[in-house]
N, C-alpha and C positions, 0 to 999 in steps of 0.2 A: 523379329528380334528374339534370340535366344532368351528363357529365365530359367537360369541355372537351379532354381531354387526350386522350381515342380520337379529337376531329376532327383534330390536329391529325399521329396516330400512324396513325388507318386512313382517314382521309381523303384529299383531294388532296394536303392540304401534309404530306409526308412526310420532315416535316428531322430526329425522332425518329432516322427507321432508317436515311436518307440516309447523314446527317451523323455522322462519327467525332469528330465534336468535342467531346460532351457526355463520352465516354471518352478522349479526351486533356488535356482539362482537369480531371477529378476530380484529377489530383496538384495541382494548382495551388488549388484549392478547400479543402484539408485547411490551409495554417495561418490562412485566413479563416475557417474555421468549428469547427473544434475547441479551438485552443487561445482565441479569444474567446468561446467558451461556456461555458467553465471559469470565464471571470475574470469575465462577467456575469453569473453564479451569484453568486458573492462581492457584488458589486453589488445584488442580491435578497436577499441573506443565508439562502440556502440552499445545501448542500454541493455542490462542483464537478460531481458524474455529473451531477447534474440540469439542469446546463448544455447535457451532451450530449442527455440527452433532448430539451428542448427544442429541439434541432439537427437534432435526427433527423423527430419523429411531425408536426410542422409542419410543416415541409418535404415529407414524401410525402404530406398530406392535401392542401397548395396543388397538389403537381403534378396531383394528377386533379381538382379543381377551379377552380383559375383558370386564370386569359386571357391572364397576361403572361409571356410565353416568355422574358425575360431578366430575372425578377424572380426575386432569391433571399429567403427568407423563415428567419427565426427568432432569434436573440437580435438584442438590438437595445438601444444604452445607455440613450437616453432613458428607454424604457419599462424598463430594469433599473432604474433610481434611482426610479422611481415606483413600481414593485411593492415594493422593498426598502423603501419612506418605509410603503409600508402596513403590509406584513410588520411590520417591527417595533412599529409603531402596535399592531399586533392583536396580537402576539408579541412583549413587551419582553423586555430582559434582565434576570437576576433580577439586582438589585442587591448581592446577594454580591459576584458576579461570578466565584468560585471554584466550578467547577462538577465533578465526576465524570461518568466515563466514561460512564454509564449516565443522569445528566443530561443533558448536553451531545445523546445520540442524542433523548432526549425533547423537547429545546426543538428539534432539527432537524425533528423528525419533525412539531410541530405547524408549523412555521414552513413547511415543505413544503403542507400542508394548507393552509395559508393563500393560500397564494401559487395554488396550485390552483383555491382557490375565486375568486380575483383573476380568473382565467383563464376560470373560468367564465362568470364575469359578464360579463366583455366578451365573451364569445364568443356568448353571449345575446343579449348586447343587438344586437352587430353580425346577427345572422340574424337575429332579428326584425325589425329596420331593412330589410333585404332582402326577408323576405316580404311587411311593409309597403309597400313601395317599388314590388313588383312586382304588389302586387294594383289598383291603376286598371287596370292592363291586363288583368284581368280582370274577368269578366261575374258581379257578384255574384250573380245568379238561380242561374249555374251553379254557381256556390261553393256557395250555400245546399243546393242540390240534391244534389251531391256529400257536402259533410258528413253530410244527412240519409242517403243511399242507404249512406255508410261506419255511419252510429251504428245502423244497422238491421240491415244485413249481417253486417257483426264479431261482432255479440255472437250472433246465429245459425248461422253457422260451429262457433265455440266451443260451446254448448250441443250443436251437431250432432255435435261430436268428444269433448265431454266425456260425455254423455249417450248413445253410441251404443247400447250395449247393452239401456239401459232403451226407447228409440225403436221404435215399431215401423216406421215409416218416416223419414229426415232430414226437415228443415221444411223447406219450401221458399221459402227466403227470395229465391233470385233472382226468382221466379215473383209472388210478392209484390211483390217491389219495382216487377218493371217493369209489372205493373198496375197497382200505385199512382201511378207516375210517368207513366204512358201516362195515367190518368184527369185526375189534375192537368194536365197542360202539356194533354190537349184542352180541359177546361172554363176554364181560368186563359186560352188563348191566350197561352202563354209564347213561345212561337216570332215571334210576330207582335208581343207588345208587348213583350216585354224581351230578343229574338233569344238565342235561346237553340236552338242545333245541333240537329234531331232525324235521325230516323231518316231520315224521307221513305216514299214509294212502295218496296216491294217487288217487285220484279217477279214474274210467278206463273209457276208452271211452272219446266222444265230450258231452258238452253241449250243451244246446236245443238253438236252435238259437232263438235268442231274440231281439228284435228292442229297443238300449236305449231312455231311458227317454227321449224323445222331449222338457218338460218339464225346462230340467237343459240347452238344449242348451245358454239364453239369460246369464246363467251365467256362462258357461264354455267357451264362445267365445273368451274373452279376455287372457285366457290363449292357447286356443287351436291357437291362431295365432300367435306366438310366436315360437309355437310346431310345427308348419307346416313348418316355415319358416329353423327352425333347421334341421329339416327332412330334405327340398330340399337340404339345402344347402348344407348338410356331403353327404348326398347320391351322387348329383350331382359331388361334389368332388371328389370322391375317386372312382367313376365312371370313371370321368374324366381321374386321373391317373392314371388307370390303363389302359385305351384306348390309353393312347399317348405310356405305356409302352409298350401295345401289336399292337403299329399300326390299331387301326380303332378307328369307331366316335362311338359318341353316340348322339340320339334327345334328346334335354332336357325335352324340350314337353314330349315327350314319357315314361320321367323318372319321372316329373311329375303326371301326368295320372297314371303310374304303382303302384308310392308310395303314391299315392290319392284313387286310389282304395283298392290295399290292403290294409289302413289301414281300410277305411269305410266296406267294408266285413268284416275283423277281426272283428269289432264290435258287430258284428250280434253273435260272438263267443264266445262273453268279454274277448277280449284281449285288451290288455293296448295297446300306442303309439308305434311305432315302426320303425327302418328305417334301413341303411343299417351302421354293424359296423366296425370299425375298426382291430379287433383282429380276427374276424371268416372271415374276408375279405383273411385277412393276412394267414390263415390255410386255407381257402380253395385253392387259388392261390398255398400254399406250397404243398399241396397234388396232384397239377397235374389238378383243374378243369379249363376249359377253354371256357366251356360254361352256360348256364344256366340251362341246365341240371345239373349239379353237385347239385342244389337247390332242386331236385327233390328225391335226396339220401337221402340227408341233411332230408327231410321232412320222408321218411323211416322210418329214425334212432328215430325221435322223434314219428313216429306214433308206433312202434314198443313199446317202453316206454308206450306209454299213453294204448295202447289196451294189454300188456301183464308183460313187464319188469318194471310197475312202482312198484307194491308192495316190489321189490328187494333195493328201496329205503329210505322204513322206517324207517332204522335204521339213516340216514345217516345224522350226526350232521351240524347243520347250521352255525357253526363257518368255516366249509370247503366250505361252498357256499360261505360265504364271504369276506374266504381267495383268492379263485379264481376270486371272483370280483376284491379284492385287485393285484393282480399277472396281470389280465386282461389290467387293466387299468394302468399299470407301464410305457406305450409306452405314456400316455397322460405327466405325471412329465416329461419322460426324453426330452421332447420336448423343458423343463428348456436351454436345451445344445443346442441347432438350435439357440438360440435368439443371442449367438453372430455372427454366421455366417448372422442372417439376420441385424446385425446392419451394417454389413460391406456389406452388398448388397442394404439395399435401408433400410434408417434411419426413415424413413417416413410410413413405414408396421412394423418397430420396435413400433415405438409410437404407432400404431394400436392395435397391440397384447399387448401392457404392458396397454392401459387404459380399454380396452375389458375385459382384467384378472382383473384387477382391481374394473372396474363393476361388476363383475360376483360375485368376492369375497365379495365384502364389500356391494352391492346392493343382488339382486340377478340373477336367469339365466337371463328371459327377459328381465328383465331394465338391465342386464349388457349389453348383446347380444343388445336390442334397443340403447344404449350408443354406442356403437363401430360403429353400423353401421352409426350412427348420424355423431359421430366422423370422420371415412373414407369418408363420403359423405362432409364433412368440410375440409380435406386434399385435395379431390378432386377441390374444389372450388377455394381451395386457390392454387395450383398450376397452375389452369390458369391463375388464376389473376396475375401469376408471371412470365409466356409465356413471350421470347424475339424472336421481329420481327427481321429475319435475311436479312443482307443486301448482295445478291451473285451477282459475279464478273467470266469471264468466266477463268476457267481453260486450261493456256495455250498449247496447242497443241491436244485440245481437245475440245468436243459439252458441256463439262458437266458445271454446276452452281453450285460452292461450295460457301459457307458461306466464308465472307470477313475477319474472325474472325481467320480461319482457315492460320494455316503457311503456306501455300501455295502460289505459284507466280502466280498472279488472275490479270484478265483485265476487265477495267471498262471504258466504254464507257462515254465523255462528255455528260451531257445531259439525261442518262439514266439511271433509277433507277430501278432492279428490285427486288423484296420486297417477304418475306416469310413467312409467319403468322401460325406457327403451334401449331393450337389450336380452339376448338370449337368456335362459333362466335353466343354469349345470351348475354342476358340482363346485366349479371355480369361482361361479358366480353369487351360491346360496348364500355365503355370508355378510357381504355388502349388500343384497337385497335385506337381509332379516335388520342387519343394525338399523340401514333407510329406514323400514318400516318402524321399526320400534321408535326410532326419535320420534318422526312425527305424531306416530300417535301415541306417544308418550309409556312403549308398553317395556317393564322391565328396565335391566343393564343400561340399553340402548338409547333410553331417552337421558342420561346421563353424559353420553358424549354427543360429537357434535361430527358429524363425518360430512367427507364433503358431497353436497346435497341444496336441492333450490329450495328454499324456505320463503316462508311468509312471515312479513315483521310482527303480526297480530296471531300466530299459528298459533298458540300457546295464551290467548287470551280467554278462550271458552276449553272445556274438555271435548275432546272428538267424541261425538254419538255417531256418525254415520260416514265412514268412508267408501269413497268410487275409487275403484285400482285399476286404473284403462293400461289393458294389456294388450292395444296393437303394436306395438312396439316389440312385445316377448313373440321372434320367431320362430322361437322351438324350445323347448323344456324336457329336460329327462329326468330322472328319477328321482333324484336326489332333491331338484330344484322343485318337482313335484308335490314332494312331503314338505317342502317347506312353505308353498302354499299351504298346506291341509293343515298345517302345524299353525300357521299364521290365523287361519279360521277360526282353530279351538281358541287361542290366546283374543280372538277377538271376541268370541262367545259368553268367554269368562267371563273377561271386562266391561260387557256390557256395549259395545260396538258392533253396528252391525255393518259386516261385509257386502257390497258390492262388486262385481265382478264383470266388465261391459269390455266389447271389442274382442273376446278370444276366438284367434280362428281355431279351424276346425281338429289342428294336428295336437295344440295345445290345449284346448277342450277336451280331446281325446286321453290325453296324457292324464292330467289332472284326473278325470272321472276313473280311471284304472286306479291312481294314486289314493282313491277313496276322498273325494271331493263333498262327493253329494250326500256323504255321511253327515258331514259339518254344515253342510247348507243347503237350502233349497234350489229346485230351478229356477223361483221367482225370484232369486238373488244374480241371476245369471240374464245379461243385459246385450242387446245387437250394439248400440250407439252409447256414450256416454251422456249425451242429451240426453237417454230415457232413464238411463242409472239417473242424472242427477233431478231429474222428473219428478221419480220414484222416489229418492230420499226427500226431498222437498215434503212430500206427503207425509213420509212415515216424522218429520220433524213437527208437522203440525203448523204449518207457518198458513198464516191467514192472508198475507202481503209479501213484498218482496222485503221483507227485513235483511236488509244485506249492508253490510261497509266497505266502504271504498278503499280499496286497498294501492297504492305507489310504489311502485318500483323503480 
């Protein structure tokens, strides 16, 4: 399906990204379109939201399909007073006309319905009217051909994916097809009586190896990085899955370098970009290959073609190559049906995947593909920034430190705090770490607000003497985050609180002790486990028993 709107966004004419205009007029566009789709609802006889609907899903379906750059689309009077003439036709009022609450949502709800199906129908009828419109300009033969090559394929796919298990090999329905197509278009002379695309002449044999144009690189580099990036990624992917599927790894490194090389060779050949796919993945694993040998067959079958079987190809009409592409690619749409299962697993990789598609569609691949990853490198951000410091309290009859938040019947030492901060420790992040700490231990600014943070209802009953700050959770710290540890030390120093420091690996260890750590503290402040930090402060508290209160959550 054409979208008019990447020629006009990644195209020549670039008044999309140019032009500030489309963002200086959206104030101006809100009492044209919001509050008139309120009151052409009323005019439909359906409840005002559905005015905004209307306002809304019309409007971004025209902008990626039509042609008219200064055409605004969606309520509209004429047609509210003709939908509303139907709506009510099909949806009268009951002649009471005294309706309850829970009435009155029923006659909406059908009249919504109604008015839906109104929409339908015309919406029918006009793309039919289009595909009608549009087919003299096409070559019925090829039509014909295409419908058959789709009603063959599809439903052998499907068998091949529903039935995999039972198969001892996939059916080969491309293989099928295109010797049935190849045999028809020779014996019918489809090409010569009803012009109908084929194949042509193959040539036999490789090409003379050729070094491309050096020349083009300064202008191909902006796309080829884009290319490379999509390359790792699908490859490294579905590499990936199927390593966990079959139990072993894979070096990325190494998957890099392979699909780096092989494409810069291919070049020498003029072969276009290339990487690893998803449907010949899917056929080769069905057929029994389990290791990279199978690639080696795979190359056989196609050299066998190029040095002897391609002239057997000439007949073979081009509507069948693109039915197979179309048939190919059916596993990318139904991916459609995963996006509810990932709404209910992580809401957050849903938003990813719907503005990534979104990109792709309405921009094009790499500005969509550069926008997602912008995007996910922006969710990442912001979910640290939303990191809650936990407050743990020991679980009784036990060594372990559960979270104070947790229903659990948890002991909590007078005096002592210890603290769990899980989450990277930069620049973005120094600040909500320092306010955390300061509430709890009451230091400064900070113990004056109240940020969100897992607290203990008794926190604030004794003054903190000895805090544990378990940093397995901080996986990496740079600079900034660095000194605010060191900075956190002195202000404990002052105060009369002494720092403990248990669980840092070795990269954040590291960091800190460049940051001037061990200025402010000693090594015997510096802990493997927080079982031994909280060992340690037990002593330095003096406690003679378990003087501890039970703390609820």
């Amino acid at each position: 399906m054409p979208v008019p709107a990447s020629k006009s966004v990644g195209g020549e004419k670039r008044s999309w990204r140019v032009s500030p205009q489309p963002l200086t007029h959206t104030p101006k566009t809100f009492p044209s379109t919001t509050p008139p789709g309120m009151a052409f609802a009323l005019l439909t006889s359906v409840p005002p939201v559905f005015g905004l609907y209307t306002s809304f899903f019309p409007v971004l379906i025209y902008t990626l399909l039509g042609t008219g750059r200064h055409l605004s689309t969606g309520t509209f009077a004429v047609l509210s007073l003709m939908t509303g003439s139907a709506v009510e036709r099909l949806v009268p009022e009951p002649l009471s006309g005294n309706l309850s609450g829970i009435e009155r949502e029923q006659l909406d709800a059908q009249r919504v319905g109604a008015a839906a199906a109104v929409a339908f129908g015309s919406g029918a009828l006009m793309t039919l009217a289009a595909v009608l419109t549009a087919l003299p300009r096409s070559s019925p033969a090829e039509l014909t051909i295409s419908a058959l090559s789709l009603a063959l394929l599809v439903p052998v796919k499907e068998l091949n994916v529903r039935f995999r298990d039972r198969l001892p090999t996939p059916i080969p329905g491309e293989i099928a097809m295109v010797l049935l197509a190849s045999v028809l278009c020779f014996t019918s002379s489809l090409d010569t009586r009803y012009n109908v695309q084929i194949v042509g002449l193959l040539p036999g044999g490789f090409p003379q190896p050729l070094l491309p144009s050096l020349a083009e690189l300064p202008r191909i580099l902006a796309d080829s990085l884009p290319m490379a990036l999509v390359t790792f990624a699908v490859s490294a992917s579905l590499a990936s899955i199927y390593a966990d599927k079959y139990s072993y790894t894979i070096d990325s490194n190494q998957e890099l370098l392979a699909h780096g090389v092989s494409n810069l060779v291919s070049s020498l050949f003029s072969c276009f970009p290339n990487s690893a796919t998803l449907a010949t993945t899917s056929l080769l694993v069905d057929a029994g290959g389990n290791t990279q040998l199978a690639g080696l067959f795979s190359c056989m079958v196609v050299l066998s073609v190029l040095l002897w079987l391609g002239p057997l190809f000439y007949y073979l009409p081009k509507a069948v190559l693109a039915c197979i592409n179309i048939s190919s690619m059916r596993q990318m749409f139904f991916q459609m049906r995963e996006l509810p299962q990932l709404w209910r697993i992580s809401r957050v990789d849903f938003a990813v995947w719907m503005v990534t598609w979104v990109a792709v569609v309405t921009l094009s691949v790499d500005l969509g593909l550069a926008v997602g990853v912008v995007f996910s490198m922006m969710t990442v951000v912001c979910r640290t920034q939303r990191v809650q410091c936990l407050a743990l309290g020991l679980a009784e009859g036990t060594e372990l430190y559960r979270p104070l938040r947790e229903s659990h019947k948890l002991l909590q030492v007078p005096g002592l705090c210890i603290l769990s901060y899980p989450a990277p420790l930069y620049f973005g992040t120094r600040g909500q770490f320092r306010r955390v700490l300061e509430w709890h231990l009451g230091l400064g600014e900070g113990s004056k607000e109240a940020p969100e943070i897992d607290a203990s209802p008794d926190a604030a009953a004794e003054p903190v003497r000895v805090v544990v700050l378990d940093c397995s959770g901080v996986t990496f710290a740079d600079a900034a985050g660095a000194r605010e540890v060191v900075q956190l030390a002195s202000r404990c120093r002052d105060a009369g609180i002494h720092l403990l420091l248990a669980q840092c690996n070795a990269s954040v260890l590291g960091t800190l002790t460049q940051a001037g750590l061990l200025d402010r503290v000693t090594p015997e402040q510096l802990f493997v486990s927080v079982q031994d930090a909280a060992a340690h402060a037990l002593e330095r508290l003096e406690l003679n028993g378990p003087k501890t209160c039970t703390v609820w959550v």
